[in-house]
C-alpha positions as CSV (number, residue, x, y, z in Angstrom):
1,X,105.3,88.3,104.5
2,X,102.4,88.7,101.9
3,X,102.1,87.7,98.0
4,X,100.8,90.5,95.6
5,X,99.5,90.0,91.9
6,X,99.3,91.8,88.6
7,X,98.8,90.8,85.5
8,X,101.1,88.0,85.2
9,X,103.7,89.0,87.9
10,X,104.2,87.6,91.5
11,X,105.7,89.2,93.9
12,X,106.6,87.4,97.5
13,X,107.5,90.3,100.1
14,X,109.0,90.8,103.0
15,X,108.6,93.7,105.5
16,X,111.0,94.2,108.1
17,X,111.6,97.1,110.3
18,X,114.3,99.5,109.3
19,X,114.9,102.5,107.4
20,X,112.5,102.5,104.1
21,X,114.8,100.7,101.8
22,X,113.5,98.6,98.7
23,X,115.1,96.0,97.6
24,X,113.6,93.8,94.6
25,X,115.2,90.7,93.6
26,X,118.7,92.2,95.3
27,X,119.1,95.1,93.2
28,X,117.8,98.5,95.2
29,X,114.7,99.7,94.5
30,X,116.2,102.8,92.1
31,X,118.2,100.5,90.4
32,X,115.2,97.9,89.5
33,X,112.6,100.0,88.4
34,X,113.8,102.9,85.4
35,X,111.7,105.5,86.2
36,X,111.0,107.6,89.5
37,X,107.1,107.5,89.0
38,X,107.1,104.2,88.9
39,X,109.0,103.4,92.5
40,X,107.0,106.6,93.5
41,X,104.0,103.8,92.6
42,X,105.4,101.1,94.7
43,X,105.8,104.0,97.9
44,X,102.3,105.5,97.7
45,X,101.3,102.5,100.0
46,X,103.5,104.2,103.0
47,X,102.4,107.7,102.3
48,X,98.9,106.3,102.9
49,X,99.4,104.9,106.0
50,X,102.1,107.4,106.9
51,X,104.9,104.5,107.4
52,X,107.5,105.9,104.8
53,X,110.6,105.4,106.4
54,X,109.6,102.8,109.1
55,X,110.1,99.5,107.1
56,X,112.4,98.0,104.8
57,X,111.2,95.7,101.7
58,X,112.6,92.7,100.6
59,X,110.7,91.5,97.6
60,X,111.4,88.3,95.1
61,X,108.9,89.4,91.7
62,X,108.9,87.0,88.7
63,X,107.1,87.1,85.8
64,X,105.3,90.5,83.9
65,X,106.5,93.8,82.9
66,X,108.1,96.5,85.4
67,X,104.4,98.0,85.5
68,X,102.8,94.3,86.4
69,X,105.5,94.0,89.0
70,X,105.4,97.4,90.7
71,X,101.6,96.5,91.0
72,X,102.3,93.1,92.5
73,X,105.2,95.0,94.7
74,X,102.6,97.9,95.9
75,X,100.0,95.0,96.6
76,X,102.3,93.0,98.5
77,X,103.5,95.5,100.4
78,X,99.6,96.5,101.3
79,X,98.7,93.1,102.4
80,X,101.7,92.9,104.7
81,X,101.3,96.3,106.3
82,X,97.7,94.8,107.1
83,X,99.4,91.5,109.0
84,X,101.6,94.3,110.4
85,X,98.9,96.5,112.0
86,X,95.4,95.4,111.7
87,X,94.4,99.0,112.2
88,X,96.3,100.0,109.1
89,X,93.2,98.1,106.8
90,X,90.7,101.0,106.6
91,X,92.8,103.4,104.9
92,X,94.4,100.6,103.3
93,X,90.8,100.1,101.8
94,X,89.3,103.6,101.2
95,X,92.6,104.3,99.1
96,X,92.3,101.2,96.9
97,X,95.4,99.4,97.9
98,X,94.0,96.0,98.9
99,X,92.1,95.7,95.9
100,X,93.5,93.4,93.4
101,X,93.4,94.6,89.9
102,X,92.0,91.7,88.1
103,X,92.5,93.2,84.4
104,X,95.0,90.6,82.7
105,X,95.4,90.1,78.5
106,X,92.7,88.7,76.7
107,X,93.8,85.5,74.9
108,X,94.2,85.4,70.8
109,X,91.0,83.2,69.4
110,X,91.3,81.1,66.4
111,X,90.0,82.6,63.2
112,X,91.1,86.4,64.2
113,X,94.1,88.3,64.1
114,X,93.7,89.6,67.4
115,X,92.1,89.1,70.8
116,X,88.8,90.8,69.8
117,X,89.8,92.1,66.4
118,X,88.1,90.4,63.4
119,X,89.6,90.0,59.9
120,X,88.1,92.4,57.3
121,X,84.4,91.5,55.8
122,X,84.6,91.8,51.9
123,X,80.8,91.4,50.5
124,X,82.5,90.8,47.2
């Protein structure tokens, strides 16, 4: 088991030996995320490490978009394969996949439209 994060999703999964299904919040894989490049996202951690097919995934993700949660999914997954196989971290590393992506929305400030935008100057 291993947690994964992005932007404001969590994502709790589990790895257990099988055939390389996905399963997110009980729905299969396909059927969770819309589009093929992003569950192609969520598999590039396999590929890496050349398990595809050698583990099913059992993951419970709350919170964030379906991009935020296939990142918490593909980090989760990473972190796990590492408890799996200690061996696996290296190329876990060199390809990124441990590495939490810190970038999250900057909050609105008082006295601005935006986050960083600044209502119009008018000299006169």
């Amino acid at each position: 088991m291993a947690v994964g994060r992005r932007k404001c999703a969590i994502a709790r999964v589990r790895l257990v030996s099988g055939s390389g299904k996905i399963e997110i919040n009980g729905k299969d894989g396909v059927g969770y995320f819309a589009s093929e490049s992003v569950l192609g996202y969520v598999k590039q951690v396999f590929d890496v490490v050349d398990a595809a097919g050698k583990f099913d995934v059992i993951a419970r993700v709350v919170g964030g978009g379906i991009t935020g949660q296939a990142g918490a999914v593909r980090l989760g997954i990473a972190r796990a394969l590492e408890k799996v196989d200690a061996e696996l971290r290296p190329a876990l590393k060199a390809a990124g996949m441990l590495t939490r992506d810190a970038r999250v929305k900057e909050r609105k400030k008082s006295g601005q439209p935006g986050a960083r935008r600044r209502f119009q100057f008018s000299k006169r």
